[in-house]
mmCIF file of the N, C-alpha and C atoms, coordinates in Angstrom:
data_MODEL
# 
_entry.id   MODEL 
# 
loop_
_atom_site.group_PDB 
_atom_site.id 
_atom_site.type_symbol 
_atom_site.label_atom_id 
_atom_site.label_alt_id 
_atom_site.label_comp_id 
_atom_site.label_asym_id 
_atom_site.label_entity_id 
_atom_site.label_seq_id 
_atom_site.pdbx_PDB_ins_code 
_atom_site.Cartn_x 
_atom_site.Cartn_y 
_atom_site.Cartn_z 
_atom_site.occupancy 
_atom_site.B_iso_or_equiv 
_atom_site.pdbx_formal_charge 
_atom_site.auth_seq_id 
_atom_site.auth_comp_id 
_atom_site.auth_asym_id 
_atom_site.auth_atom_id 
_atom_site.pdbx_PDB_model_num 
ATOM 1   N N  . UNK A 1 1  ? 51.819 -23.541 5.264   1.00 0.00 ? 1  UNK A N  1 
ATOM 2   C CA . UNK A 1 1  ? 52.901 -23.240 4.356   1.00 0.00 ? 1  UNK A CA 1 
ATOM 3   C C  . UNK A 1 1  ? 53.641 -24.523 3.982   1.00 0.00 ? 1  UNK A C  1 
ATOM 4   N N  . UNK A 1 2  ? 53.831 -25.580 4.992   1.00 0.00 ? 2  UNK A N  1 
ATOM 5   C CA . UNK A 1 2  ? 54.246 -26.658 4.541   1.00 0.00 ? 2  UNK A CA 1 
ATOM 6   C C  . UNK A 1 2  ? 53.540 -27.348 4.168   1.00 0.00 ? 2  UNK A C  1 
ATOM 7   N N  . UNK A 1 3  ? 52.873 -27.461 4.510   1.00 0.00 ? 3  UNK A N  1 
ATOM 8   C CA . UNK A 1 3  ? 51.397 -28.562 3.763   1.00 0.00 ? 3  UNK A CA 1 
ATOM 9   C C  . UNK A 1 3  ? 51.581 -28.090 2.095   1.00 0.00 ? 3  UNK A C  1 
ATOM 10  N N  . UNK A 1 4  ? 51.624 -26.190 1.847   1.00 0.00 ? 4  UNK A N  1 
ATOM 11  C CA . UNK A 1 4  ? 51.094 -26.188 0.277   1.00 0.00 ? 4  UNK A CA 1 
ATOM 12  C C  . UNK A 1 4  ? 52.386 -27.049 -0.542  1.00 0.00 ? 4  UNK A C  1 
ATOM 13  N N  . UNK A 1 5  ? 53.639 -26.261 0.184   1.00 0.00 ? 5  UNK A N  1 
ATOM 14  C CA . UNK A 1 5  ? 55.097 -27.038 -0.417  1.00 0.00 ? 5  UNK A CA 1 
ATOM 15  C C  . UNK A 1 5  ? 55.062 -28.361 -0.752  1.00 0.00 ? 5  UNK A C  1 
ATOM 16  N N  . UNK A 1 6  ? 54.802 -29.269 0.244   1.00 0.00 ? 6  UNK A N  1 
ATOM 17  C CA . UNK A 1 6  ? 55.154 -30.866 0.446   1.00 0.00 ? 6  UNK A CA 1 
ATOM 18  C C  . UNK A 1 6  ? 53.721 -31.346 -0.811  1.00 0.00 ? 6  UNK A C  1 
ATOM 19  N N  . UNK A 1 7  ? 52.252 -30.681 -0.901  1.00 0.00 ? 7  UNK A N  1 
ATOM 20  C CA . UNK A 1 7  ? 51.574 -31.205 -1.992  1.00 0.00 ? 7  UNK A CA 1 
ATOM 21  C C  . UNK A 1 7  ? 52.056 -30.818 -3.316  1.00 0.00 ? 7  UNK A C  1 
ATOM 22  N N  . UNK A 1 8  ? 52.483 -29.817 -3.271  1.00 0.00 ? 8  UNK A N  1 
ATOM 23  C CA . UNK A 1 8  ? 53.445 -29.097 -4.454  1.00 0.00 ? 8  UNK A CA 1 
ATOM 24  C C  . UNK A 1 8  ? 54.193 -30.303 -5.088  1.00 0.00 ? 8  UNK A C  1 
ATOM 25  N N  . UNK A 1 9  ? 54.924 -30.488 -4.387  1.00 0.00 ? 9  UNK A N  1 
ATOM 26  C CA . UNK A 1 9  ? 56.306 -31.448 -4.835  1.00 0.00 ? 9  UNK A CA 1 
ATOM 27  C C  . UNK A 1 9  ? 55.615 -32.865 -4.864  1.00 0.00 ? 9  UNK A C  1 
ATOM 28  N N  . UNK A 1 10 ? 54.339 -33.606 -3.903  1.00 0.00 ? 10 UNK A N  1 
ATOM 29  C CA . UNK A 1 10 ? 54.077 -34.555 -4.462  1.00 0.00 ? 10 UNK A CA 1 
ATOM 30  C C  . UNK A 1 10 ? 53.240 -34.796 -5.415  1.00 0.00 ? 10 UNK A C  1 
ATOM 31  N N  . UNK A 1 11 ? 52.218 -33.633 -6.054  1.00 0.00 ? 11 UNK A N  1 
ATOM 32  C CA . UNK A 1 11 ? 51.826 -33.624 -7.459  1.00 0.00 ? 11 UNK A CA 1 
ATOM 33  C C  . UNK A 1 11 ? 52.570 -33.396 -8.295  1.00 0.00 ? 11 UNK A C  1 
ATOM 34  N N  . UNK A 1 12 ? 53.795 -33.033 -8.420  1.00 0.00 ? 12 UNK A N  1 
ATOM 35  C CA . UNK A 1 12 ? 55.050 -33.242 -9.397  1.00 0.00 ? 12 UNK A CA 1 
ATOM 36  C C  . UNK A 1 12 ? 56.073 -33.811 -9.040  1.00 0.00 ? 12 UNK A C  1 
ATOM 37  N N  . UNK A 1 13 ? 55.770 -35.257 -8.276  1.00 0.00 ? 13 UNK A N  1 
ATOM 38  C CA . UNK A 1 13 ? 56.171 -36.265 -7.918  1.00 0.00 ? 13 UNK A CA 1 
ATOM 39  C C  . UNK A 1 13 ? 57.678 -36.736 -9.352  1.00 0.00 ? 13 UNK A C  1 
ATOM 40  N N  . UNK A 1 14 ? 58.787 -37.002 -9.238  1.00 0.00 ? 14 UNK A N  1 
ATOM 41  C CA . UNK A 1 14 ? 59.174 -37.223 -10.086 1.00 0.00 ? 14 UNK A CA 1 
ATOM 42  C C  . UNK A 1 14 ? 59.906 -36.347 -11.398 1.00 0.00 ? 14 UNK A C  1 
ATOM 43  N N  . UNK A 1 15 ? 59.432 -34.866 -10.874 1.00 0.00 ? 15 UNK A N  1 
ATOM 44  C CA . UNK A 1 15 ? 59.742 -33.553 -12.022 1.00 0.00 ? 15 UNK A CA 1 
ATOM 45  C C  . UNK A 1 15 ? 60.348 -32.761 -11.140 1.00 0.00 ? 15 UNK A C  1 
ATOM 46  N N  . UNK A 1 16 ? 61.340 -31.814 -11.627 1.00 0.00 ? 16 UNK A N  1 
ATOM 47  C CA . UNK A 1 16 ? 61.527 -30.758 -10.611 1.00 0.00 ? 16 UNK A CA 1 
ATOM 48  C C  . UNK A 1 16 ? 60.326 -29.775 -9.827  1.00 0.00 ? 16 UNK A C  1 
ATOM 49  N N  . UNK A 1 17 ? 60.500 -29.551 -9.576  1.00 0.00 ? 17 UNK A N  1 
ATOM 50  C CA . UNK A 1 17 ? 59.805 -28.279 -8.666  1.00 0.00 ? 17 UNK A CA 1 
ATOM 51  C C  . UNK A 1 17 ? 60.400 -26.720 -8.824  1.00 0.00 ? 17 UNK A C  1 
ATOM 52  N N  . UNK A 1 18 ? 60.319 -25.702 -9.355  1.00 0.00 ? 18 UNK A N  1 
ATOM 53  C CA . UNK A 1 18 ? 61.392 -24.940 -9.369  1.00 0.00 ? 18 UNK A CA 1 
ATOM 54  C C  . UNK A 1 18 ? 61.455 -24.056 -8.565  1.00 0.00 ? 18 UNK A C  1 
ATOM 55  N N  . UNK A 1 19 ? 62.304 -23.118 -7.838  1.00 0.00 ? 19 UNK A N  1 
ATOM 56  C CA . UNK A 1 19 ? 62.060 -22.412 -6.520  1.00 0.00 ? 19 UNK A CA 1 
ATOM 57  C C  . UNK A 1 19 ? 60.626 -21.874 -6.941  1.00 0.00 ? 19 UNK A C  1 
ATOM 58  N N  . UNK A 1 20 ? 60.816 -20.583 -7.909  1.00 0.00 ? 20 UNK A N  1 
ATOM 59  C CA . UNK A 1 20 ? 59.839 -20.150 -8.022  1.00 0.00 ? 20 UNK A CA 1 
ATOM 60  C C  . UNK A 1 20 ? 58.351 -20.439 -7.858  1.00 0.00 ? 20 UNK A C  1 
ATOM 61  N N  . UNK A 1 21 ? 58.355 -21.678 -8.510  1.00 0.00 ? 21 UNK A N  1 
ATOM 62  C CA . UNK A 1 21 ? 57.105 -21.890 -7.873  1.00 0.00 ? 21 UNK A CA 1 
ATOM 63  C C  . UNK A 1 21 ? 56.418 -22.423 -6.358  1.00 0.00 ? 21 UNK A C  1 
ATOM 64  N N  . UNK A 1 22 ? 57.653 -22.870 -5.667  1.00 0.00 ? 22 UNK A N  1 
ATOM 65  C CA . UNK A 1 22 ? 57.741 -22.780 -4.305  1.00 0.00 ? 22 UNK A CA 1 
ATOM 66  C C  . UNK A 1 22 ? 57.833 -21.566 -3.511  1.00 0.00 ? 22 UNK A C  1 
ATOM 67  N N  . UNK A 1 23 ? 58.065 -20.817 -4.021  1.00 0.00 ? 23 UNK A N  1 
ATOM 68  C CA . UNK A 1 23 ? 58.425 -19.505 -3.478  1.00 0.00 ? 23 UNK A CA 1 
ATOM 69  C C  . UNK A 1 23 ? 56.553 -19.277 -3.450  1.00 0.00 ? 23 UNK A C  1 
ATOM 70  N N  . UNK A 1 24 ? 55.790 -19.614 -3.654  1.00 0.00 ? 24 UNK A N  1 
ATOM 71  C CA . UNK A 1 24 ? 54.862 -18.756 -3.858  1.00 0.00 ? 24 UNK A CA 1 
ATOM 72  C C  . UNK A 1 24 ? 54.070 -19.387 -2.671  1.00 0.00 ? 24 UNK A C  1 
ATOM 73  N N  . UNK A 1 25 ? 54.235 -20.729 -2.062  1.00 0.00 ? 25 UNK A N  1 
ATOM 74  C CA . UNK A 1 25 ? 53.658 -21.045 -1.071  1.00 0.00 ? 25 UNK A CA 1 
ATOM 75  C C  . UNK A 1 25 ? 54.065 -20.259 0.063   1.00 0.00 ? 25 UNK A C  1 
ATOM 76  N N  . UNK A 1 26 ? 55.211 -19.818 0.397   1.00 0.00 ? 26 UNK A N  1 
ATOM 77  C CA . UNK A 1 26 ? 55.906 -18.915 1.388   1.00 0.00 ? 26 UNK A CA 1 
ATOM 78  C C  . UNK A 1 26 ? 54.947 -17.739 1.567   1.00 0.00 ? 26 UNK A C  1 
ATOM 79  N N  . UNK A 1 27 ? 54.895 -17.539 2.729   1.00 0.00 ? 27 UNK A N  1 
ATOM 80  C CA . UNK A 1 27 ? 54.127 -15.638 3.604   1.00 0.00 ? 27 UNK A CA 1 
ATOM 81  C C  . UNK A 1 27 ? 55.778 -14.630 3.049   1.00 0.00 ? 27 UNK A C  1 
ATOM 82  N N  . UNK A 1 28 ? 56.806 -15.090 3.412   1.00 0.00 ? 28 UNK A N  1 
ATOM 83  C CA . UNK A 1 28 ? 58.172 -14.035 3.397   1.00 0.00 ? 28 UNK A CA 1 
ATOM 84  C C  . UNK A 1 28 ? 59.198 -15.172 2.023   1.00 0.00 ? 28 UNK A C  1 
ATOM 85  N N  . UNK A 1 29 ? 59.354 -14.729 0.996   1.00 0.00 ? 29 UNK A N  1 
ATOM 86  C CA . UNK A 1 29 ? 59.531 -15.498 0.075   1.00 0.00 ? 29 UNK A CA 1 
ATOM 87  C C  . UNK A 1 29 ? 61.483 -14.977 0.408   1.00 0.00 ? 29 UNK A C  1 
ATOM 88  N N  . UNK A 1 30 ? 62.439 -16.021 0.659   1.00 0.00 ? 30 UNK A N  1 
ATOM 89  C CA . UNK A 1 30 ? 63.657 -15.927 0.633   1.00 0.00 ? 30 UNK A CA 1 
ATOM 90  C C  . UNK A 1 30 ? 64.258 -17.658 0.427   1.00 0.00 ? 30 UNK A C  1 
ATOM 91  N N  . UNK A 1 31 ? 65.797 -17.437 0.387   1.00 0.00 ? 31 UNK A N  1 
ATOM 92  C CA . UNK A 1 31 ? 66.011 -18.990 -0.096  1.00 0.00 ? 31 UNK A CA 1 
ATOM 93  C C  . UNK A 1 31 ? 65.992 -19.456 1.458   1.00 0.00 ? 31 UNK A C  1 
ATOM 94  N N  . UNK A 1 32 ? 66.083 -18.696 2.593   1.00 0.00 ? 32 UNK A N  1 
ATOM 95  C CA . UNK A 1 32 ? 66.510 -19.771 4.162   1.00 0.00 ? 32 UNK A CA 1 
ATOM 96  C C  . UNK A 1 32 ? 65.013 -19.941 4.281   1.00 0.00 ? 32 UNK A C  1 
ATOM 97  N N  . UNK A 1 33 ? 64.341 -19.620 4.081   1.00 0.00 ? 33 UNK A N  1 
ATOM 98  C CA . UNK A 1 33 ? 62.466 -19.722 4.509   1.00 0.00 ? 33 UNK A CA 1 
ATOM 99  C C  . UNK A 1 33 ? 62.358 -21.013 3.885   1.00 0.00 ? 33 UNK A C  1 
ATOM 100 N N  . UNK A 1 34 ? 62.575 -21.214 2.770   1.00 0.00 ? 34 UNK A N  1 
ATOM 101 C CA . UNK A 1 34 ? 62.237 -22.073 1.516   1.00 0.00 ? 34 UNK A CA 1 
ATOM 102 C C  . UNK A 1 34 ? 63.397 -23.449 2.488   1.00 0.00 ? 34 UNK A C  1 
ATOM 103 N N  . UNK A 1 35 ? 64.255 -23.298 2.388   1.00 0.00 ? 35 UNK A N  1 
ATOM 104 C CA . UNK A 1 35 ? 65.505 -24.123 3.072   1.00 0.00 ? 35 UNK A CA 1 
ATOM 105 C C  . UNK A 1 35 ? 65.207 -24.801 3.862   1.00 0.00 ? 35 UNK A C  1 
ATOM 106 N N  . UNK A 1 36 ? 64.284 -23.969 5.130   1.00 0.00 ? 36 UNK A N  1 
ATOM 107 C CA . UNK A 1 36 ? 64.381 -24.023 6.704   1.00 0.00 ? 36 UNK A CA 1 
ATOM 108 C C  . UNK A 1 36 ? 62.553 -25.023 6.596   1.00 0.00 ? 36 UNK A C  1 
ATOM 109 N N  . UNK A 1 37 ? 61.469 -24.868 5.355   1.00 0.00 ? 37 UNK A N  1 
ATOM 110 C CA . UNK A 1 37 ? 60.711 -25.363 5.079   1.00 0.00 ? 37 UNK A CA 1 
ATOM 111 C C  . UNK A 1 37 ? 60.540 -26.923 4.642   1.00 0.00 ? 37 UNK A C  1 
ATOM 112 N N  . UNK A 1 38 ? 61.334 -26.872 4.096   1.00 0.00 ? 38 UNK A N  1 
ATOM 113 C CA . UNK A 1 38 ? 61.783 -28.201 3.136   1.00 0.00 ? 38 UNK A CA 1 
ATOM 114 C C  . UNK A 1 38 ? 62.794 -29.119 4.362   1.00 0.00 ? 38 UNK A C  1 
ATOM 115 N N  . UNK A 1 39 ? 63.652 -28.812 5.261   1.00 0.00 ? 39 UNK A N  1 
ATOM 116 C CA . UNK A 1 39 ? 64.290 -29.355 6.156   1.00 0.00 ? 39 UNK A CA 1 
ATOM 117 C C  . UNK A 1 39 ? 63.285 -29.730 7.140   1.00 0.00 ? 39 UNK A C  1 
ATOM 118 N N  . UNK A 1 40 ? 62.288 -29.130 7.594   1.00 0.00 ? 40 UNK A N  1 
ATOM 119 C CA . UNK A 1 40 ? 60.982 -29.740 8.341   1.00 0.00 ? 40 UNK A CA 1 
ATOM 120 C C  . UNK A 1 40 ? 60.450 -30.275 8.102   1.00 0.00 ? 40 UNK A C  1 
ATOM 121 N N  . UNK A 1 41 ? 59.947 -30.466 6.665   1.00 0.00 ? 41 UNK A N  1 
ATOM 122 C CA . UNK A 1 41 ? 58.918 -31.373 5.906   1.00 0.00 ? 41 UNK A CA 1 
ATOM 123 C C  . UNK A 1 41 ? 60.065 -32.872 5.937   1.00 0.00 ? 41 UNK A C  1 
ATOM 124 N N  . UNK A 1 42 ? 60.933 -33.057 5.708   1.00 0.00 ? 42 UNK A N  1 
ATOM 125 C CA . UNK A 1 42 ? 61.876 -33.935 5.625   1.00 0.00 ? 42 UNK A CA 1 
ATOM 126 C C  . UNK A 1 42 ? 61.707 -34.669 7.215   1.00 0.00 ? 42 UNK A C  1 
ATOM 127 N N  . UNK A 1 43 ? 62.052 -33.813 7.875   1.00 0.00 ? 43 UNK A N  1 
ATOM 128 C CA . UNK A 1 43 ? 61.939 -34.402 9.196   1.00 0.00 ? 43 UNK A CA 1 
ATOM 129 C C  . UNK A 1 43 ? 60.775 -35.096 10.209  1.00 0.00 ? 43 UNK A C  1 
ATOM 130 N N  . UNK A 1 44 ? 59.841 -34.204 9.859   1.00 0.00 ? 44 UNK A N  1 
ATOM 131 C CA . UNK A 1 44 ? 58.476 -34.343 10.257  1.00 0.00 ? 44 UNK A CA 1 
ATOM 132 C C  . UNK A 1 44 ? 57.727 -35.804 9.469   1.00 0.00 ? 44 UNK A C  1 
ATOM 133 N N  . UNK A 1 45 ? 58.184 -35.818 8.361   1.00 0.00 ? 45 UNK A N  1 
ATOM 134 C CA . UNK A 1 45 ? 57.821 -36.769 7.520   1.00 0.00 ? 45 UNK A CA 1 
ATOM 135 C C  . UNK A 1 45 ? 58.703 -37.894 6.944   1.00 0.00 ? 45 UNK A C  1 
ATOM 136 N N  . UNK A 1 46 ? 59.968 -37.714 7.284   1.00 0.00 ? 46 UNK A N  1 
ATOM 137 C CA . UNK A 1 46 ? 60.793 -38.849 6.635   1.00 0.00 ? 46 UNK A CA 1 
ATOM 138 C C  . UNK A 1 46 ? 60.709 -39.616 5.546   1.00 0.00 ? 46 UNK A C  1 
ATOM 139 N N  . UNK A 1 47 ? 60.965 -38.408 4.261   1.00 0.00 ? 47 UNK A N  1 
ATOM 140 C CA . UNK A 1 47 ? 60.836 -38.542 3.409   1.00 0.00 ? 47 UNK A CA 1 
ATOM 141 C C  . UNK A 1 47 ? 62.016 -37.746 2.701   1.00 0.00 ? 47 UNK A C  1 
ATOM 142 N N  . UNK A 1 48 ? 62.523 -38.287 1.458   1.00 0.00 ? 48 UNK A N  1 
ATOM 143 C CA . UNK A 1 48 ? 63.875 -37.555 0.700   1.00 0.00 ? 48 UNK A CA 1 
ATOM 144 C C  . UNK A 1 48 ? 63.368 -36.466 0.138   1.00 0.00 ? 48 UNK A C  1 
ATOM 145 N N  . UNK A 1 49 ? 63.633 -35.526 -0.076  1.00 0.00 ? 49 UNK A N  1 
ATOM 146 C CA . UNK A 1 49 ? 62.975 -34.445 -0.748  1.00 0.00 ? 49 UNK A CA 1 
ATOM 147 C C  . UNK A 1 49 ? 64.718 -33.727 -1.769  1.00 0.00 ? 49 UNK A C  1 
ATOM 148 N N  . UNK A 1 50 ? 64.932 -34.441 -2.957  1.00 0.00 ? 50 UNK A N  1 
ATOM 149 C CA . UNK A 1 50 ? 66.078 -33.893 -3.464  1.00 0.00 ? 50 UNK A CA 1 
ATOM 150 C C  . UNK A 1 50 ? 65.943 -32.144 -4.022  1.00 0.00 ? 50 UNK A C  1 
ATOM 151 N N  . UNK A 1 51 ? 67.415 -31.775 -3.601  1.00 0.00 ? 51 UNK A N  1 
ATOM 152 C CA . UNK A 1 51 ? 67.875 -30.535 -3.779  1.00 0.00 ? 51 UNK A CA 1 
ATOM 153 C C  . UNK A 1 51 ? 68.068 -30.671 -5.490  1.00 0.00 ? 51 UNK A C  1 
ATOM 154 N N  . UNK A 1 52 ? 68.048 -29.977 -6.169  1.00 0.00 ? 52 UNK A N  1 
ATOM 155 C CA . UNK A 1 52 ? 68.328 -29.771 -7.662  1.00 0.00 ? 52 UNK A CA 1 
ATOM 156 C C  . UNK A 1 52 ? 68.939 -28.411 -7.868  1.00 0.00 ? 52 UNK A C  1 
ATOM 157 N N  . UNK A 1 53 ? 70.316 -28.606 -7.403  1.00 0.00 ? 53 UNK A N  1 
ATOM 158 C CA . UNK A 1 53 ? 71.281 -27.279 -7.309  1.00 0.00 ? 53 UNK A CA 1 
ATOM 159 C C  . UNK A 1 53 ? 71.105 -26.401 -8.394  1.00 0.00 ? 53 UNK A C  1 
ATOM 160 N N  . UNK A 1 54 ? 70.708 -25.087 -7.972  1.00 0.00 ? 54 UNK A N  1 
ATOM 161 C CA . UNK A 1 54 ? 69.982 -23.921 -8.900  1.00 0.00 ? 54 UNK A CA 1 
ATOM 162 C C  . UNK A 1 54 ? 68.701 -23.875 -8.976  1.00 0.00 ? 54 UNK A C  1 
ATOM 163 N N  . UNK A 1 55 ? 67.934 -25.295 -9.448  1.00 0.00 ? 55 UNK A N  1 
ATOM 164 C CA . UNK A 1 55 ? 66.588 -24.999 -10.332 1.00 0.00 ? 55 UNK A CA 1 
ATOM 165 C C  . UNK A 1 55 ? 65.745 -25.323 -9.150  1.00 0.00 ? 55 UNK A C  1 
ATOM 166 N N  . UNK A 1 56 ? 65.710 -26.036 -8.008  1.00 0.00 ? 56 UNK A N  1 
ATOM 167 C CA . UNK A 1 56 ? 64.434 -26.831 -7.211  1.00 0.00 ? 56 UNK A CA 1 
ATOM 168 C C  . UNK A 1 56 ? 64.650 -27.925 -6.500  1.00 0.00 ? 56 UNK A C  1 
ATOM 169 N N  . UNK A 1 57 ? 63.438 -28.536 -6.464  1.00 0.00 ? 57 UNK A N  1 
ATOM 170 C CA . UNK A 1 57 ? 63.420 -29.409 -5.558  1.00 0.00 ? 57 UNK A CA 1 
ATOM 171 C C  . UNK A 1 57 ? 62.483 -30.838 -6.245  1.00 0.00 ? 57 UNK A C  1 
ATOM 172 N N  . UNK A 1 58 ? 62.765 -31.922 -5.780  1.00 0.00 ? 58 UNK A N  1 
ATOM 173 C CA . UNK A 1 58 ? 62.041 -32.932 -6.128  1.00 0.00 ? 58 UNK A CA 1 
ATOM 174 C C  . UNK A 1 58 ? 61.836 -34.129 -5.340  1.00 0.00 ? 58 UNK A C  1 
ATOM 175 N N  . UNK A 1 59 ? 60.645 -35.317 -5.581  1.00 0.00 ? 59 UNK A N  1 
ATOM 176 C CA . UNK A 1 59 ? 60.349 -36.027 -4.841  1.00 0.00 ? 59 UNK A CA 1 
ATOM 177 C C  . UNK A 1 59 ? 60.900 -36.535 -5.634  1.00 0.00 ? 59 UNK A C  1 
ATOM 178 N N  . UNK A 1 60 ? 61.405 -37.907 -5.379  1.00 0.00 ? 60 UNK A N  1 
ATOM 179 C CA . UNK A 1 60 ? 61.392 -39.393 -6.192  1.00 0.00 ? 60 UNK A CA 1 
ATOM 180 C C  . UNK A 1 60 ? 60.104 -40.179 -6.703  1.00 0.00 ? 60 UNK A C  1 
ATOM 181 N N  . UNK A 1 61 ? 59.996 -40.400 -7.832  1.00 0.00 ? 61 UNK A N  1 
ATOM 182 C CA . UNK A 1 61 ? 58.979 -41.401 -8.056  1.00 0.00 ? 61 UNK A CA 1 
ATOM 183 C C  . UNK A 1 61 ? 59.270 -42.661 -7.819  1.00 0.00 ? 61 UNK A C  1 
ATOM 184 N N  . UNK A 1 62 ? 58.424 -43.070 -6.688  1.00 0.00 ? 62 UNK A N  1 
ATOM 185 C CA . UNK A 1 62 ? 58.475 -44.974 -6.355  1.00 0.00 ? 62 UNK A CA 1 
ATOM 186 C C  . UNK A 1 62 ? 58.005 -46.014 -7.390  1.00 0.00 ? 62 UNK A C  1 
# 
């Protein structure tokens, strides 16, 4: 589930991500699943993963 998220967001490296389409990597689709997903991938990987209040999520392009 994190693996599909974290390739998600780095093939749209640079673009939002929008829940929805994150939502679809999820088994139980809610915003703390999605939340509690993205806070692990961050950690596990130490990497920024920006919030985009309302619409998603995004990587930075280097």
């Amino acid at each position: 589930m994190q693996f599909k998220i974290f390739t998600t967001l780095l093939i749209n490296r640079g673009n939002i991500v929008h829940k929805e389409t994150l939502y679809e990597c999820l088994d139980h689709i809610s915003d703390t699943a999605l939340r509690v997903a993205i806070t692990k991938i961050k950690q596990r990987l130490g990497i920024n993963i920006i919030n985009i209040r309302a619409k998603g999520y995004m990587i930075e392009k280097v």
